[in-house]
N, C-alpha and C positions, 0 to 999 in steps of 0.2 A: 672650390677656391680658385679663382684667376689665376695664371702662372706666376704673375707678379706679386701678388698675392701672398698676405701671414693670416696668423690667425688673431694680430693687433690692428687698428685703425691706423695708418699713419704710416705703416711700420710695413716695406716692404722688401721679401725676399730677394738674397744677390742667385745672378747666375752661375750655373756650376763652373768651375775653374776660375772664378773670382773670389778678390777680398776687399774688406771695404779700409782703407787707411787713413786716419786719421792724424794729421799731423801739422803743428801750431796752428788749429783753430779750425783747420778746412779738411773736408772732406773727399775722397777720389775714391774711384771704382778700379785694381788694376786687375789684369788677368794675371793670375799663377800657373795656370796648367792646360798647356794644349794636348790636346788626342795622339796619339801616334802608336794605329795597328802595329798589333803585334803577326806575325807569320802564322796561318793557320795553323795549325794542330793535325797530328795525324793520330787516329788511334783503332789499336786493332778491331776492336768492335764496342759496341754501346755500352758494355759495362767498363771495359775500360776509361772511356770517357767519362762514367760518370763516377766514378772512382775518383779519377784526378781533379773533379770537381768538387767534389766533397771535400779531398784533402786539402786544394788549395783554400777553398772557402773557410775552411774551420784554421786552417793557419792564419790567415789575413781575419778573420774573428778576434781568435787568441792574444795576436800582436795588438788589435784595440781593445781590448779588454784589462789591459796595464793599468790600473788605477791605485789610485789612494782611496777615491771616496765610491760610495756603492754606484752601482752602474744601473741607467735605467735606457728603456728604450722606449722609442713612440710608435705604436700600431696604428696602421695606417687604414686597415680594413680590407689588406691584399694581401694576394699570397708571398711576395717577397718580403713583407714587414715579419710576418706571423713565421717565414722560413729562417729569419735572421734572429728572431729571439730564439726558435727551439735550437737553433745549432748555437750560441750565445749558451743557451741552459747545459745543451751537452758539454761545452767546451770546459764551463764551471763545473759539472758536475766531475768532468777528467781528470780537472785538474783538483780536487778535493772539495771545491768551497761548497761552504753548506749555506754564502751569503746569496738570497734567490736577487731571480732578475727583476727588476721592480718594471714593471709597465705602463703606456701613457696612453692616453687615446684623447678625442674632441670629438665633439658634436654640434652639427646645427640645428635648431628646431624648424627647418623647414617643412613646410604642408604636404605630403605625397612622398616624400623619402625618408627613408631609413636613417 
């Protein structure tokens, strides 16, 4: 898919840190959110690091996991998609729920790919 690119005709993706506004009649593109590094990180050794990696990520999960209605997510056919439902599952399973993660996926029929 093009970067500009959905998976509707017509119908295309905003850039990250944008939102699209709509307002009496007309449409506009603005930015919401610029980048701004944070200070590296220091950590005693690799498992430390990847400790505080697991913890921040399943926190920052948890807090989008707040819903009312069932939660699904779309698999993308990479390893951060397929990283972000299993820790999604664990985070539900922590927290009790026995509601599973519902999952989404697309395909194209193109000739020579998968």
């Amino acid at each position: 898919m093009p970067p500009s690119g959905s998976a509707f005709q017509g119908i295309a993706r905003l850039d990250p840190g944008h939102k699209l506004v709509l307002e009496a009649g007309r449409i506009r593109i603005e930015r919401f959110h610029r980048y701004s590094p944070v200070p590296k990180a220091e950590f005693a050794n690799s498992e430390e690091a990847v400790d505080q990696l697991d913890t921040l990520l399943r926190e920052v999960i948890a807090e989008h996991m707040i819903s009312d209605v069932p939660l699904g997510a779309f698999l993308s056919g990479g390893i951060d998609s397929g990283l972000m439902v299993a820790l999604m599952d664990r985070v539900r399973r922590e927290a009790g729920s026995a509601q599973p993660i519902r999952t989404f996926t697309i395909g194209f029929g193109e000739e020579g790919r998968l």
